[in-house]
Structures are given as C-alpha cells and as structure tokens.
C-alpha positions as CSV (number, residue, x, y, z in Angstrom):
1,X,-16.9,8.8,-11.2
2,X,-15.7,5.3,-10.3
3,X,-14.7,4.0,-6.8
4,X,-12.9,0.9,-5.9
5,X,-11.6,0.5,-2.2
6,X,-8.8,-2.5,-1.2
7,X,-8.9,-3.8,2.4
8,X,-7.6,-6.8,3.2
9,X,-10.0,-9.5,4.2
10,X,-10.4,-9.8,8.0
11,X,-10.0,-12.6,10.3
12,X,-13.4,-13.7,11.8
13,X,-13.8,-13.1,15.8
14,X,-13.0,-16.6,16.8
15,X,-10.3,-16.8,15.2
16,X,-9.1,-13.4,15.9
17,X,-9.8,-14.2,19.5
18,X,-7.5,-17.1,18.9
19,X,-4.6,-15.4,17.8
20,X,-4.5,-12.7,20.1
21,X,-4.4,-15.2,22.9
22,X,-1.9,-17.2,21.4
23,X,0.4,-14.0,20.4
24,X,0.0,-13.0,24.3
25,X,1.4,-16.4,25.3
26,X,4.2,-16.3,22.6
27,X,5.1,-12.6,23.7
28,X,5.0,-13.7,27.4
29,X,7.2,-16.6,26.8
30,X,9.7,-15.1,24.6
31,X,9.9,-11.9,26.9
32,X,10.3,-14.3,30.0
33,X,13.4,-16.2,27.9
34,X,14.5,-13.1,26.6
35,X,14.9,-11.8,30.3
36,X,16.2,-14.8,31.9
37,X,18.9,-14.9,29.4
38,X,19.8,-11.7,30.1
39,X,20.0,-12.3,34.0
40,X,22.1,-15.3,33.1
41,X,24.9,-13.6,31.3
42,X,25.1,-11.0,33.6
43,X,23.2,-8.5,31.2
44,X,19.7,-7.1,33.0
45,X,19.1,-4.5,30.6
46,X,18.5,-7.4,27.6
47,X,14.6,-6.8,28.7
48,X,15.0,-3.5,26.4
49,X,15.4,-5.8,23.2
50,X,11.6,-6.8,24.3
51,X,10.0,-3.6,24.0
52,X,11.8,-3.3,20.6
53,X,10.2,-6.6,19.4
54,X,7.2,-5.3,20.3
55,X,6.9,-1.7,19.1
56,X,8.1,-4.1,15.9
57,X,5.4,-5.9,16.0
58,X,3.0,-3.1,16.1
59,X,4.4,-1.5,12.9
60,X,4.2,-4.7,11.4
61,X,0.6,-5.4,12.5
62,X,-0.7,-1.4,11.6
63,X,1.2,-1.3,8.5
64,X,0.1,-5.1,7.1
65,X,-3.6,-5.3,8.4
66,X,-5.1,-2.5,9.3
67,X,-4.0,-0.4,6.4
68,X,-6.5,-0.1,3.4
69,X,-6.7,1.7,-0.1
70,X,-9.2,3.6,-1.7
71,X,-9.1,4.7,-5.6
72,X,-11.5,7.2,-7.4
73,X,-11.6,7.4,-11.2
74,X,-13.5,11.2,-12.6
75,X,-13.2,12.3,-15.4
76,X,-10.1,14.2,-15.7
77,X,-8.2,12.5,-13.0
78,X,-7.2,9.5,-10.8
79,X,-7.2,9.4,-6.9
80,X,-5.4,7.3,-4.8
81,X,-5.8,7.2,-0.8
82,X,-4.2,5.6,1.6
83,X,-5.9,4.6,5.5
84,X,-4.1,3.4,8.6
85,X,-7.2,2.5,10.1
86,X,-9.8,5.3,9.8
87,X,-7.3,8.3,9.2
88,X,-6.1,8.8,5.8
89,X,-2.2,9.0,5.5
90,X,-1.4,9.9,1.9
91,X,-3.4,11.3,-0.8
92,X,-2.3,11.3,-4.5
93,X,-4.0,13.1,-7.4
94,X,-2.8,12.2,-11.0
95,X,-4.1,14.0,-13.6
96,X,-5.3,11.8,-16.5
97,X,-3.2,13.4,-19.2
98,X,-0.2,13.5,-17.0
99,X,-0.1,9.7,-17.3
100,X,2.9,8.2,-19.5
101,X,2.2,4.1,-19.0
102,X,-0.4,1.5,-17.6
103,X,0.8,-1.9,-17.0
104,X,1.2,-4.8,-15.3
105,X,4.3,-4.2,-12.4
106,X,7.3,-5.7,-13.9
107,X,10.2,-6.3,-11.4
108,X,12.6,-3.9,-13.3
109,X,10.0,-0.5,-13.6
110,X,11.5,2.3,-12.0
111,X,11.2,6.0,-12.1
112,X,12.9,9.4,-11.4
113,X,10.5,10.4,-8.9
114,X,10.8,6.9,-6.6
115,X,7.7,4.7,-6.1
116,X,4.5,5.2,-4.6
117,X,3.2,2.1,-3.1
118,X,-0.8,1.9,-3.0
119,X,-1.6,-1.7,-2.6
120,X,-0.6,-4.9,-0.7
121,X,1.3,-8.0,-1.9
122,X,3.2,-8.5,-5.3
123,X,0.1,-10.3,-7.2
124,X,-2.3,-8.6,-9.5
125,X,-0.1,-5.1,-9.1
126,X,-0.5,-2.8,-11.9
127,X,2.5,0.0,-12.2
128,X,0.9,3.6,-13.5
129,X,3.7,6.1,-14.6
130,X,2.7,9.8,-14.8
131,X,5.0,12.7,-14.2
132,X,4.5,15.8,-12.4
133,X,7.0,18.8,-12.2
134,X,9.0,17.4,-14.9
135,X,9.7,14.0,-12.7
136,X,8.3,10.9,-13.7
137,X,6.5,8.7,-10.7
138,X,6.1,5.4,-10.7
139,X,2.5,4.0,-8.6
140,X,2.3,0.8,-8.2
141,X,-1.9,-0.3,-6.9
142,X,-4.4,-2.8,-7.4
143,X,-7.3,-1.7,-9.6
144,X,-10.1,-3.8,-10.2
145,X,-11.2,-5.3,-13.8
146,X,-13.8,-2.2,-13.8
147,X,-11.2,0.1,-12.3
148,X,-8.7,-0.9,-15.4
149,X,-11.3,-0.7,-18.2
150,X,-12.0,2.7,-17.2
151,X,-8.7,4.3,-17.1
152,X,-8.2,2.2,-20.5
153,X,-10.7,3.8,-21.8
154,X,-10.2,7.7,-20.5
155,X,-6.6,7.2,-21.3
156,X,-7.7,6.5,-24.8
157,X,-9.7,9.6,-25.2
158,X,-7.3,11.7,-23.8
159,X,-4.8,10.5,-26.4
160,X,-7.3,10.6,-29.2
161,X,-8.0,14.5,-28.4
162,X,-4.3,14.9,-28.3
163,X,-3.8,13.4,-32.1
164,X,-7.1,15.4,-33.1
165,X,-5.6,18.6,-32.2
166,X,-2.0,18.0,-33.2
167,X,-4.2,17.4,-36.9
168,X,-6.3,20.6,-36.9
C-alpha cells in the first residue's frame, strides 16, 4: 500500500501572528465604514452585511487552508480522503478495474456522474475517470510522481489480466 497526503504549506507563527492582526484591523475598519454608511443613509440594519462578510470569510479560510487530502494506493483499489481540519469530510473508494482514464486535467473533461474535487489549485491536477453504477465520475487530485507510477503500473496489470483472459 502506498500513501501520499496533500496539505497546503502553512504560514510560520510570525507571520501568522501578523496576519491575524492585520485581518482584525481590516475587519474592524471595514465593519466601522460599513456601519457608518449605513447610519448615513438612513439604513441601520447595513451592519447585517458584516456578519455576512464574515461567516464569508470563514468558509473561505476553512475551505482554502485548513482543508487537506490524503490518498491510499492497495492493491485492488484507490482511496481518496478529504480533512477539514482533523475530521474527515468525504471518503471515495475506486476500484482499480473500475477506472476508464488517467491523465493530466484538461479544461474540457467532464463526466456523467459530476466531478469530484480532491486537491487544491489548477497546477499539477491529474483527472481519473472510473465509473460506478453505470455512471462515469470524473476525480480530479494531485498524486505525487510515486503516487502516478504506481497506479500506472496496477492499471497496467489490471488490463494485461483482462487481455490474458479475454485470450484463454
């Protein structure tokens, strides 16, 4: 079995420190404006946008830097995880010989089943197709150069057993 996990690279403390502090003052200032502006035109209840922009910002900040990725490669299948800080929040298992295509994500790829998104960013994505149910899934993730050689290779062997007993 082969494991790869994909966090994103975290800020040191200082700066970390930093940024909170300067987010506070930026929230402060733009709730203050926000409010006053709201006072102004004769509309007090502007404050609410506020609390919008922030429950905004916490989605943002869970969903782009706390969230990390974990893959597991066995034998017979592939295992994709998905953690909002320590608590997993999806769990995909493909079976090997359910997969149809492994490439690199082109912007066009689409499938029946919708996408399943298992890494960050748009570099370096790889798009696995495998269907399940009779719908065809498209997972786009991150696999490392191991990770790749790996599938590659079990891939390979599931389709070489496939043409060895289609021959017998």
């Amino acid at each position: 079995m082969y494991k790869q996990t994909v966090a994103r690279k975290q800020l040191p403390t200082f700066a970390a420190i930093a940024l909170i502090v300067l987010g506070v003052f930026v929230v402060y200032f733009v709730a203050g404006f926000i409010v006053f502006f709201g006072a102004s035109i004769g509309f007090p209840y502007l404050e609410y946008l506020v609390y919008a922009l922030l429950i905004a910002a916490g989605v943002y900040l869970i969903s782009h830097w706390l969230t990390s990725y974990a893959y597991a490669l066995s034998s017979t299948e592939l295992l994709f995880e998905k953690y909002v800080g320590k608590r997993l929040r999806q769990r995909e298992v493909v079976e090997l010989n359910a997969i149809e295509s492994f490439c690199p994500y082109g912007e066009g790829q689409k499938a029946d089943g919708g996408t399943l998104r298992f890494a960050y960013g748009k570099k370096g994505l790889m798009a696995l197709t495998a269907r399940a149910d009779g719908t065809r899934y498209l997972i786009l993730w991150m696999p490392d150069g191991e990770m790749i050689k790996r599938l590659m290779d079990a891939i390979g062997r599931e389709d070489d057993k496939d043409d060895q007993q289609k021959g017998e």
